[in-house]
N, C-alpha and C positions, 0 to 999 in steps of 0.2 A: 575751773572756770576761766583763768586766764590762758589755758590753754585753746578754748572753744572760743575767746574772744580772740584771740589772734589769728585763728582759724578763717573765722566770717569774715574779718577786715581782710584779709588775705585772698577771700574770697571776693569781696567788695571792689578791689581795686581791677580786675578786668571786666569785671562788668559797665564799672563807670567807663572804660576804654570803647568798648563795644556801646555802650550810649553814647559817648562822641560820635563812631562812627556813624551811626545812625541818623543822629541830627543832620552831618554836615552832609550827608546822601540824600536828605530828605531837602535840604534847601538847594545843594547841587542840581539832584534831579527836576525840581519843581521847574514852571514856568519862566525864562525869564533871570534876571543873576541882580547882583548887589546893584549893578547900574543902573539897571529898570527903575527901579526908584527913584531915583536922582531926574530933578527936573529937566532937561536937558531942551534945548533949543530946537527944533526939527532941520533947520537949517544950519546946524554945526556940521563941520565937513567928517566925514568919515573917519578922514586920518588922525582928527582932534579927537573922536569917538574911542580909535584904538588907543591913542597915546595915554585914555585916561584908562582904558581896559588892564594895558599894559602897569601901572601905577598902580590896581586894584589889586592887582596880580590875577585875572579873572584869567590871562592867556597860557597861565600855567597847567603843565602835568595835574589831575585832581589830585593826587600824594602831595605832591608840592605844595596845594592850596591850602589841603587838610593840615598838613604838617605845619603851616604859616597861621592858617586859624586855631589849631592848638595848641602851641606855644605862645601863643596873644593871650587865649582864655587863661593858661595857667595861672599866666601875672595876674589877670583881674582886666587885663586890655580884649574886651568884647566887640568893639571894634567902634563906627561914627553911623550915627542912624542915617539914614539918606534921606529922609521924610523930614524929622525933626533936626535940621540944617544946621549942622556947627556941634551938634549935641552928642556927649559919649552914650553910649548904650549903657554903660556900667550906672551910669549915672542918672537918665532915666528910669531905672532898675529902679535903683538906691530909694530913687524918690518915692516911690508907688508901693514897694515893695512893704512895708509896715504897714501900709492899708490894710495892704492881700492877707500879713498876718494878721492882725486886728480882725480880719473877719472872720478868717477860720481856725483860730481860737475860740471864737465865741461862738461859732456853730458847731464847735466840737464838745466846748463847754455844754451848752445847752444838750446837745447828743446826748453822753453821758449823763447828765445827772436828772435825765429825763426816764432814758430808755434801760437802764440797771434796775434801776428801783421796781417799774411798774413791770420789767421782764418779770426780774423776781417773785413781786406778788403775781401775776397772772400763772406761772410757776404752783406756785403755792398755794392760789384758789383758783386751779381749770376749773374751767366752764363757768365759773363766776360772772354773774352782771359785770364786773368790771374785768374780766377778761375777756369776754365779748366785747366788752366797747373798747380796751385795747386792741383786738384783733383786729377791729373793724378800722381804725386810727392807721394801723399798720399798711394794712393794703388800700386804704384812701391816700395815704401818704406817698407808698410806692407807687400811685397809676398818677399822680399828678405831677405834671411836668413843673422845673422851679421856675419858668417864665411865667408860666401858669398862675402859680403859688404868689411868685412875686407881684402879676398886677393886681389878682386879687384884695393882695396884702396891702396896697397902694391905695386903691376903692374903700375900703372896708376903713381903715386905721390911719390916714392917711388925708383923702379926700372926706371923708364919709366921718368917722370923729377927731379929725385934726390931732391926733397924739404924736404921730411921729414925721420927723420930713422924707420927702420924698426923692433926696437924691443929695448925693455927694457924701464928704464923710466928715464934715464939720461944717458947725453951723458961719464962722465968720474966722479967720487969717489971725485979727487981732481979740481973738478970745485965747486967755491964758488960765493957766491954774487949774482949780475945781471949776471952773465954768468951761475949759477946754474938754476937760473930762465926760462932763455930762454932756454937751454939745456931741461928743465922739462915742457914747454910749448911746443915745438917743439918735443916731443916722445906725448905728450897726443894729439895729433889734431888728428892722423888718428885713433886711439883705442876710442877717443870721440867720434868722426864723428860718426865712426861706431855704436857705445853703442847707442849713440841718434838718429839714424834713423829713426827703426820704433815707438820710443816715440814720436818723431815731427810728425812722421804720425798722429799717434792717437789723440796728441790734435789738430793737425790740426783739423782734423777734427772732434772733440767733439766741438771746439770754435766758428766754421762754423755754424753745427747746432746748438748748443745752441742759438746763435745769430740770426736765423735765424724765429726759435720756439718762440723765446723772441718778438721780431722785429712782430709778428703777433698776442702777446697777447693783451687784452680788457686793460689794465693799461697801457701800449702804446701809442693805438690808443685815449685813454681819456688825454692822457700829450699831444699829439699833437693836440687835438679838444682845448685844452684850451692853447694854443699859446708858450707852452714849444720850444725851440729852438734844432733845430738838433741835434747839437752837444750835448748838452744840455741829449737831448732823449738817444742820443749813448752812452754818457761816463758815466752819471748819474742813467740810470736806466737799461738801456740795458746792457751795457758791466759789471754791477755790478751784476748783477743776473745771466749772461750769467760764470761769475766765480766760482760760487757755487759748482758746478760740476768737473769744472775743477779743486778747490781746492784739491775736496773728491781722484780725480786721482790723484794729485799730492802725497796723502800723501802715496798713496798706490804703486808710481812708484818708490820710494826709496827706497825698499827692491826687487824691476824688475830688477832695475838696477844694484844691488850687483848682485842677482844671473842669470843678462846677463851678468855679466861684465868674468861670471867663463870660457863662449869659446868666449870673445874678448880677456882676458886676455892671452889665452893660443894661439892663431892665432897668436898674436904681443909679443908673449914670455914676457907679461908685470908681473913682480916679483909684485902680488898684493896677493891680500886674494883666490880668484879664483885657479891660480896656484896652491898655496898651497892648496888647497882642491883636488884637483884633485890628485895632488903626493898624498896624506894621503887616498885618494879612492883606488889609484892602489897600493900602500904600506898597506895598512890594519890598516893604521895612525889612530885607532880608538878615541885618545886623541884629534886630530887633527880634524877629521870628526864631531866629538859630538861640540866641541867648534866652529865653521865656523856653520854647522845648527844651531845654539843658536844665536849667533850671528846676522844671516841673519833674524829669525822668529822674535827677540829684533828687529832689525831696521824694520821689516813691523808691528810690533805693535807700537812702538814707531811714525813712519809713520801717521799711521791710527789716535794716539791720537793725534798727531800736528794738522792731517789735520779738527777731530771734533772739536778742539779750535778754529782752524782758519773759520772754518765754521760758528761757534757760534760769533764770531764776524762778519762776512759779513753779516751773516741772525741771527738778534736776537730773530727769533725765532725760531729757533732750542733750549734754552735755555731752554723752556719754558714743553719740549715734554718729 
């Protein structure tokens, strides 16, 4: 095992190099550079324009620039937003970025202890009334968009029986304790809901058939020729193999769910990481844009490496390959 883990981390660190490069080509390439941003006077003379280009380092070789933006990021120095005036990026990050987790936690929470369970029994009673009405759940889930989802959820719960608020992610600054808590559980129910919809779709139904492909394999049906007991079949052989897959999704839906959270976020005005990417796309926040894409591409790597660990522990041998 410590072998294969030192393997992937091995494997881990040029890809995170190659996702730098990617980032800084994507804000390089785009329209426009870090200055655009920046308010600037129309009537500044030219030469003032370059002095401060020159300063940015924007007139540099791109290796130059890259190499000067990745050495900043390694410290934690992401650079000054040009939008929000005086402010580090890092530190914009910082502030929002607990939101972002706060909500996709809780849309993964609810994923999970949703879409296991009724995979399983739909599983266990095909064709069943209530595998019908899961299945039908699944693909209402997957064709509805979460902007969608989200105003509905707004109308209905919101406007229509007042249970939950409508935006932000607490109710007031100067609420502490258990009334903070509930204040911040109470703004994430309808922006989670929403995030985990079509996620609960999909393992629904990955867990359905998994289970269903398993439940007809030859290692099955030879546990049940030699007097292996049901349950026994379901929890022990079935339902553990039937997770492998659902693991490898798992590690890959935690960087989905940052960048679905960027139009749940912005539908339920939720001050998360999402927001703030979108102000910094329509602001020309090129500090702001580079840091959120790194960001997001780290947590679907990081993701991916959880979920071959966890893999390599359910199936030992994947270790071995």
């Amino acid at each position: 095992m410590l072998k294969f883990l030192i393997r992937r981390i091995l494997q881990f660190i040029p890809m995170v190099f190659i996702l730098t490069v990617i980032v800084f080509l994507f804000a390089y390439l785009a329209p426009g550079d870090a200055l655009s941003g920046e308010a600037i006077d129309p009537n500044t003379p030219r030469e003032v324009i370059e002095e401060r280009r020159d300063a940015l380092g924007l007139n540099d070789p791109v290796h130059i620039q890259y190499w000067n933006w990745l050495s900043r990021a390694i410290t934690g120095d992401l650079g000054m937003s040009t939008h929000f005036t005086g402010r580090a990026v890092s530190e914009l990050i910082s502030q929002r970025l607990g939101n972002t987790f706060y909500l996709g936690a809780f849309a993964l929470f609810v994923t999970l202890i949703v879409s296991i369970p009724i995979g399983i029994y739909s599983a266990r009673k095909k064709n069943s009334p209530l595998d019908y009405a899961a299945t039908s759940f699944a693909f209402l889930g997957l064709a509805t968009p979460n902007f969608f989802a989200g105003l509905l959820g707004i109308y209905l719960f919101s406007f229509g029986l007042g249970w939950f608020p409508t935006q932000g992610s607490i109710g007031s600054a100067n609420l502490t304790g258990f009334d903070a808590f509930i204040s911040r559980i109470q703004h994430l129910v309808l922006p989670g809901l929403t995030l985990g919809l079509s996620s609960t779709a999909i393992f629904m139904r990955y867990m359905r058939s998994e289970m269903l492909d398993i439940k007809g394999s030859d290692f099955i049906r030879t546990a049940r020729a030699k007097g292996v007991g049901s349950k026994s079949v379901l929890y022990k052989h079935t339902l553990r193999n039937a997770l492998i897959p659902i693991v490898t999704l798992l590690g890959m839906e935690i960087g989905m769910l940052l960048s679905g959270a960027f139009i749940v976020e912005t539908v339920f005005n939720y001050p998360g990481i999402g927001t703030l990417f979108l102000s910094g796309m329509a602001n020309r926040d090129y500090p702001v844009i580079m840091a959120v894409n790194l960001l997001i591409g780290l947590s679907v790597l990081i993701g991916n490496l959880l979920a071959d660990i966890f893999y390599a522990v359910i199936d030992p041998r994947i270790r071995l390959d």
